[in-house]
N, C-alpha and C positions, 0 to 999 in steps of 0.2 A: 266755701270760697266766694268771695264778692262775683257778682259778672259782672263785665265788661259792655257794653254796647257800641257797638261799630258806629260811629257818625255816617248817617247817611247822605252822599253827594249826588245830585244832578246829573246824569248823564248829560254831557255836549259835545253836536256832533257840529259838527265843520261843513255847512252848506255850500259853502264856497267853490269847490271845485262843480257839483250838481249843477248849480246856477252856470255856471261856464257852459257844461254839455249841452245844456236844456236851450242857452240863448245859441249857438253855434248848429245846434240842429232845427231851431226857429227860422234862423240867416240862410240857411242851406237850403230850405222848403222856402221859404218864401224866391228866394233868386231861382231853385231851379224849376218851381211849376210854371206851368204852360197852361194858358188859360186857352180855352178850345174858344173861336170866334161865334160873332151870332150868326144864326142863318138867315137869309134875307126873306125867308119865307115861312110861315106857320103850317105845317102841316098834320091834320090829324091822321094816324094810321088807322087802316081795318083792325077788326081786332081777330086772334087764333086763338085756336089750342094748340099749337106751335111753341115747344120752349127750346128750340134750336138756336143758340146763342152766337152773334157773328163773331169774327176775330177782331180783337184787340188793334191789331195792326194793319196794313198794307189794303185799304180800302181804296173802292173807285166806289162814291156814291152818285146815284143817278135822282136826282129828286123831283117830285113831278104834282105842281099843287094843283087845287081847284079847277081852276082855269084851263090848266094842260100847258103849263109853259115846265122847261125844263131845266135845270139845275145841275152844275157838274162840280165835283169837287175828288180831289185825292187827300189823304190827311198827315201824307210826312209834308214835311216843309222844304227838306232836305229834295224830294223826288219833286215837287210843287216847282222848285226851282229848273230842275230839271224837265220839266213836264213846259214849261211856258217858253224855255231856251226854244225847244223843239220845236213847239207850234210857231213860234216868233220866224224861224230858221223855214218853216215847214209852206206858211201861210203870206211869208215877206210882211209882215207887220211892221215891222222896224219899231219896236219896242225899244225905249231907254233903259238903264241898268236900273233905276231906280222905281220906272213901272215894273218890271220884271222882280226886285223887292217886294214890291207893293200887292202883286200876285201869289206870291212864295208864301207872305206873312196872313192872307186873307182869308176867306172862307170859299162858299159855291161863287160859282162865274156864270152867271144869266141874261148874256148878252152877248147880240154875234159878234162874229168876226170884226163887222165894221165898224162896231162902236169899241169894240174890247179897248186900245188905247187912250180914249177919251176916258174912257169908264177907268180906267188906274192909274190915270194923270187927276183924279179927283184925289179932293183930301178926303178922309176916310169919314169924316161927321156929313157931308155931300154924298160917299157911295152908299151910306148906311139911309141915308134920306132916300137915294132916288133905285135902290134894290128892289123895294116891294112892288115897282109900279114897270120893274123892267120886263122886257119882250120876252127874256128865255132865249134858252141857245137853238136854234132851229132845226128840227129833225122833220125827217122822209122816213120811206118805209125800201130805198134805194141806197146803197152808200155811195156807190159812184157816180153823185151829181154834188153840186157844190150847197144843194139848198140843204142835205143834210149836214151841219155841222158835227152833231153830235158825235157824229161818225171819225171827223176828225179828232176828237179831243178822244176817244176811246182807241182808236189807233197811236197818236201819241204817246198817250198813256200806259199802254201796254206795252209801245216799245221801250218805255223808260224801265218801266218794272215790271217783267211778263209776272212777279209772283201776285199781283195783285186779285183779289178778290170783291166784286161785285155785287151791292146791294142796289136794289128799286126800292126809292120810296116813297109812295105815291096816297097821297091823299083817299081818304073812302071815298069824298064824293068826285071824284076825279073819273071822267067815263071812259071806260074800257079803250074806244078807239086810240086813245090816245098815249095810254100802257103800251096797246100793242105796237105801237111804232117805234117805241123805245126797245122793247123787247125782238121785234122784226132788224132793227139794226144790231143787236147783238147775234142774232142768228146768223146773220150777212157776215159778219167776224169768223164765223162758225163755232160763236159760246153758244153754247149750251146750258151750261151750268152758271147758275147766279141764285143770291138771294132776294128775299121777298120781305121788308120790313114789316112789321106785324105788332100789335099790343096784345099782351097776352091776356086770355081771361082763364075762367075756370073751366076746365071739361064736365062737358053734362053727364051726371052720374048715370051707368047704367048705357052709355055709347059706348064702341068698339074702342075709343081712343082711351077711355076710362078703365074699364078693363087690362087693357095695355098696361096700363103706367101700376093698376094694382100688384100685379102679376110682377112688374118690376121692384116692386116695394118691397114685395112677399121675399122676394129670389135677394135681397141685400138683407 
């Protein structure tokens, strides 16, 4: 019997609807990221053997460069707003809606009381200019005097969102006395408990911490 041979066709597939998905979840990621602002400050961290990870959300960071000037920031935008209603309401500022925008949308705030309105009545390419050269928010080692500010924005702050949690981050060459004052006004709060920013390095083989983490290894 003769055979026959099948003509061989091309599979073709229909990209048409992929391309739709691909550009519509393109649309979606670009409108819904959130781009985290710059910090007005460079800070390098100490480094650990520390691989204690912070949370993802609801942070009060306290930042603390070289110099010992300080640094406040919370990271919703949503509480941000809520957090500057407060001090506005707290401190008689008389903030306009559109500073209080201006703060909600921003990063750290390092500058007292007196200047804060001047300082978010700037256009943002002016607050980005004159952030590295500012005072800091002013802290004591007392909360009940007006020279500690810091004191205020952490009282604020945690009345807006008691769940927040607290990071120090403070510069290596940054000298002690000046950690402790930040750390002295959260005592004054009666926290206790906070974090410690940190770059992590390797554990030195053959320390107690190294040991640890074997024994962890062995036991998964």
């Amino acid at each position: 019997m003769p055979k026959f041979k099948l003509p061989r066709k091309s599979t073709n597939i229909d990209m048409t609807a992929m391309c739709d998905v691909a550009f519509l979840l393109l649309s979606f990621f670009m409108l819904a990221t959130k781009f985290k602002p710059d910090e007005p400050v460079t800070v390098v961290t100490p480094s650990s053997i520390s691989s204690i990870p912070i949370p993802d959300a609801d942070i009060m960071l306290i930042t603390v460069d070289p110099k010992g000037r300080i640094f406040f920031a919370i990271d919703n935008k949503l509480r941000r707003k809520e957090l500057i209603q407060n001090i506005d309401e707290y401190k008689k500022l008389n903030l306009t809606e559109q500073e209080m925008n201006t703060f909600a949308i921003g990063s750290s705030i390092g500058v007292p009381f007196s200047q804060l309105k001047s300082f978010l009545a700037m256009p943002p390419d002016e607050q980005n200019a004159y952030a590295p050269t500012a005072p800091g928010v002013p802290v004591d080692t007392t909360n009940n005097t007006e020279a500690n500010e810091l004191a205020a924005w952490i009282r604020s702050a945690r009345n807006t969102n008691p769940k927040l949690r607290i990071c120090i981050k403070a510069d290596g060459e940054t000298s002690y006395p000046n950690v402790k004052k930040v750390i002295k006004t959260l005592e004054n709060w009666k926290i206790f408990k906070f974090n410690l920013i940190t770059s992590l390095e390797e554990i030195p083989v053959g320390s107690a911490a190294y040991e640890e983490s074997m024994k962890g290894m062995k036991a998964e």
